[in-house]
N, C-alpha and C positions, 0 to 999 in steps of 0.2 A: 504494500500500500504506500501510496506517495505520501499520505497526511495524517497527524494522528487523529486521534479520537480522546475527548473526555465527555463528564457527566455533569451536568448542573441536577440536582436536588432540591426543591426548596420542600423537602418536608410533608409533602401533602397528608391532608388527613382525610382518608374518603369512608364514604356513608357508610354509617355503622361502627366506626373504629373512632379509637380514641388518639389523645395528642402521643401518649408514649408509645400506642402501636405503629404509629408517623416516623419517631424518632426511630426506633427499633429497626424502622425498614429499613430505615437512612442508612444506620450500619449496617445490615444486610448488605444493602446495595453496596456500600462504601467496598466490601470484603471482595463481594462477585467482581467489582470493576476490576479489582487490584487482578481478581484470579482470571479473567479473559483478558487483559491484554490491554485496558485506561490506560491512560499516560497521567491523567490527573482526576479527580474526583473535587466540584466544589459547591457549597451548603450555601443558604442566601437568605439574607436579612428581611423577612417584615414584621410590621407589629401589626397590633390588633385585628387579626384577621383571621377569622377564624376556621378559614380553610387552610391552611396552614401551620406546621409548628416550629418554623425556620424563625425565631426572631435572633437568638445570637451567635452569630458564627464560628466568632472565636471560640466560644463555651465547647459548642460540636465538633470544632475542628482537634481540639486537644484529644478530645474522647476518640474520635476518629485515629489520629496519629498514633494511638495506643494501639487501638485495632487493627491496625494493618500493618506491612513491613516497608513498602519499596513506594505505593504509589504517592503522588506528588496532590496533595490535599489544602482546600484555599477556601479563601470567600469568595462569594461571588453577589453580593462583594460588600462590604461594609459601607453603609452610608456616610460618608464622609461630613456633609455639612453639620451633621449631633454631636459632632464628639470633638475631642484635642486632638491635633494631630500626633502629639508627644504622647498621650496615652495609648492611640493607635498602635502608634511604632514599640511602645515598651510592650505591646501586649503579644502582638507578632515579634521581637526579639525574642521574647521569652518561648513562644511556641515552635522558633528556629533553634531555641539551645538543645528545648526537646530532641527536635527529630533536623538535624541538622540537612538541610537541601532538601528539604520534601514540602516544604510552605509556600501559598502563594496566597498574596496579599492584594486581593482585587476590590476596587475601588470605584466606586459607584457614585452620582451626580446627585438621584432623586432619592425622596424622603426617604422609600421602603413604607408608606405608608399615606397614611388621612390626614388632614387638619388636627382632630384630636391627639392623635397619637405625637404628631410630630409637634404640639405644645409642650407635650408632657417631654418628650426627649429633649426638650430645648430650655424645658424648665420656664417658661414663660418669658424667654428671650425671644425677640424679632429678629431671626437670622433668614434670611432671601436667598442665602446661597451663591451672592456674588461674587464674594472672597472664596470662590472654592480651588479657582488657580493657584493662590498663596497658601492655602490651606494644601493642597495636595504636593506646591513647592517643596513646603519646610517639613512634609512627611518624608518626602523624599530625601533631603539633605540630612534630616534624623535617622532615616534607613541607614544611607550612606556614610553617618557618621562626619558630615560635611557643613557644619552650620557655619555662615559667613562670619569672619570677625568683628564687622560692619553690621551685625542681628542683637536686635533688644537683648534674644536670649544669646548671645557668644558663649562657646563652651560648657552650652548644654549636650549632654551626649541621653541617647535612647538606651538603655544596658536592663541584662545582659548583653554584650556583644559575644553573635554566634559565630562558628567559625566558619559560617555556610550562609549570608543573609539573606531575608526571603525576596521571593520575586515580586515586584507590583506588576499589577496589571491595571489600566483605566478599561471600564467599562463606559461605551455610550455608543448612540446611537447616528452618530454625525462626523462630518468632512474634519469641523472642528474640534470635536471632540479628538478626534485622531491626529489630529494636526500637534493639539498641548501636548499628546504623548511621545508623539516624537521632539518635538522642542524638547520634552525632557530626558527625551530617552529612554523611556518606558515600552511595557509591551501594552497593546491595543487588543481589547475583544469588541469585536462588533455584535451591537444587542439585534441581530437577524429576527430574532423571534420576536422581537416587538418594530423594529422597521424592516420589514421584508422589501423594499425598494430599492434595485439591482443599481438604480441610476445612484440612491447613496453611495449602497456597497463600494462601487466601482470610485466613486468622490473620494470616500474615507480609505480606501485600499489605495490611491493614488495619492492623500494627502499624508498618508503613512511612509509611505516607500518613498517616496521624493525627496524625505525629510530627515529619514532613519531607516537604512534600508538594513543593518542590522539587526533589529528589533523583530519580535515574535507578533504576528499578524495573528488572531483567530478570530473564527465567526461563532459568533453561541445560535443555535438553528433549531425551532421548533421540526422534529423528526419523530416519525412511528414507522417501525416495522411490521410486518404481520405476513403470516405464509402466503396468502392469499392477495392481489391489488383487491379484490375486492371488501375483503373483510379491513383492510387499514380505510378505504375510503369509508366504510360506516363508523368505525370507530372514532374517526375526526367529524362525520358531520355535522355539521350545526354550530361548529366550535368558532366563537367570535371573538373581536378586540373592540373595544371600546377606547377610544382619541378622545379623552377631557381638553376641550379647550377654556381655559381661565380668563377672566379679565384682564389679567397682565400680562398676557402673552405666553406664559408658561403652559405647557402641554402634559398629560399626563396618560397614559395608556393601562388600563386595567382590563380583566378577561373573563368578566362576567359582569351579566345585567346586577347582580346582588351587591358588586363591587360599586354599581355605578348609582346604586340604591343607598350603599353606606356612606358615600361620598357625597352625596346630594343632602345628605342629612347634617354633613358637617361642614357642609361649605360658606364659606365667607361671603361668596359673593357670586355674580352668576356665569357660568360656562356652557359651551353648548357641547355636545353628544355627536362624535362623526362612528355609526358602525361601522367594521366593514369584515371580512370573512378572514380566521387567521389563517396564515400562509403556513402550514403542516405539511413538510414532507414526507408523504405516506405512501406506501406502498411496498413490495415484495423488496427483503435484502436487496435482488440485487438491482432493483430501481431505484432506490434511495440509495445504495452505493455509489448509482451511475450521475446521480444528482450530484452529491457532494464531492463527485471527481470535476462534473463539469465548472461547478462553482470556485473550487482547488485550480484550478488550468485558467482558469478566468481571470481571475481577481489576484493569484497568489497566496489562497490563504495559507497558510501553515498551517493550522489544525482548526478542527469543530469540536465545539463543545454541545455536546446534544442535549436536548430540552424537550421531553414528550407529555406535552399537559392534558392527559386525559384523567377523565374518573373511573378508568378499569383495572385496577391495581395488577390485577394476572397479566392482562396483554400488555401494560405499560414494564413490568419486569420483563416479562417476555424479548419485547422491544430491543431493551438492552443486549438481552445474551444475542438474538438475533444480527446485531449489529455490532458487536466486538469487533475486536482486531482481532483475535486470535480466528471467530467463525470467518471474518472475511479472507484474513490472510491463506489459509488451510481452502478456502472455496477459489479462491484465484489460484493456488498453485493447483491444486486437482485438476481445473480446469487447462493448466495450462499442461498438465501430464499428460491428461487425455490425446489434448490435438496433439503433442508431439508423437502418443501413441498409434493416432489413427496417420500421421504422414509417412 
């Protein structure tokens, strides 16, 4: 295979099960990735939501790191504007002292959640999010160990220092968004599953590599496997995105009417509702393989991080093993036994 593969998890809790049989799978899941062939496994922040039990990453990521041996385990990604940057960074040091080379420390734009939630994470501070370049700078230079002599704080260090520091990663959905990562020299995830729009993709994979061509590209990609094209296309049916447009111009993207139901109830002010059909690539192994090579060959991506939002907990496991590196690696060379068998 040209490109890796990882997993985003945010935890789901689906009908009938509880928050810890959510978390339980999490590990499950976390163990399977590492034993088919993931390159990375990463957990993701929201609050108050109650289809979810993702709210703290850091927390699961340690528990995680215990649990498994080799695979490379992150956030995906910690809401940046709630928190210090300096307790960020001591919190990932410390989960780098752990498991030295195995953390990644992905980094996110939006709340993770509502109005409600995000007063309370902000403690009844007015923060807009627009210091979040300075705010994700001086994360990074606290990573690095690199604070200017020229900084309020001079000679503040983030410690432990491990002897393996973790990776950041920015998550977002934009040219610009990709743009700050490479100014900084970061790696880039493209949020696919929430702007499936190739004319981005191709924006932010071009504002990347022009800028940093160093740097680790990935797409995080709503994807479902299943034996059948036709059993993945029922299993996504119906499955939608909801575009909150705000009065201030900020945008927000949620994945259910209930979402958009909780959000209406806590909002400040008025915004309007764009649906439209989420973009799930679905279908048999090997056409979602042949999807995410075309995407790979296109844009450059270096790896996907796959994201399968259904509520069928079997075929969403399922999904996974179906789509390993290890099932595809093993299906490509068979394949490739055969024809030199049959020449």
């Amino acid at each position: 295979m040209s490109y890796k593969l990882g997993i985003l998890d945010q935890s789901p809790i689906f009908k009938g099960r509880s928050a810890e049989d959510a978390l339980q799978s999490t590990i499950n899941l976390a163990k399977k990735a590492e034993e088919w062939g993931y390159s990375r496994f990463w957990v993701s922040e929201h609050h108050h939501m109650e289809q979810v039990a993702g709210s703290s990453p850091e927390v699961l990521i340690s528990h995680l790191l215990a649990r498994t041996n080799s695979i490379q385990i992150g956030s995906g990604g910690v809401m940046l504007q709630h928190y210090s940057p300096y307790k960020v960074a001591e919190n990932f040091q410390v989960l780098s002292t752990l498991a030295p080379g195995r953390v990644d420390l992905g980094i996110g734009k939006a709340p993770g959640g509502f109005p409600l939630s995000t007063k309370a994470l902000q403690n009844g501070k007015k923060i807009d999010g627009k210091d979040f370049n300075e705010r994700l700078t001086f994360l990074k230079r606290l990573i690095d160990d690199s604070v200017e002599h020229n900084h309020a704080l001079s000679g503040i260090q983030a410690l432990p220092k491990p002897a393996k520091k973790p990776e950041i990663y920015l998550l977002g959905g934009s040219a610009n968004s990709a743009e700050l990562a490479a100014d900084l020299g970061i790696n880039f995830v493209f949020a696919n599953f929430l702007n499936s729009d190739e004319k981005v993709l191709k924006e932010a994979a071009h504002a990347y590599r022009d800028n940093f061509n160093e740097g680790h590209f990935i797409a995080a990609v709503a994807a479902l496997a299943a034996p059948t094209q036709e059993e993945a296309e029922m299993l996504v049916k119906d499955h939608k995105l909801f575009t909150l447009h705000l009065h201030d111009g900020r945008t927000l993207t949620v994945q259910s009417e209930s979402q958009v139901q909780a959000f209406e109830k806590q909002a400040e002010g008025p915004f309007e509702i764009e649906e439209r059909e989420a973009n799930i690539i679905a279908g048999t192994q090997k056409y979602v393989n042949e999807e995410l090579t075309r995407l790979h060959n296109t844009y450059q991506i270096d790896e996907f991080i796959l994201h399968t939002p259904i509520q069928r907990e079997t075929e969403r496991f399922r999904s996974f093993q179906l789509m390993s590196p290890l099932q595809l690696t093993a299906k490509i060379e068979t394949t490739q036994y055969k024809s030199v068998d049959k020449w």
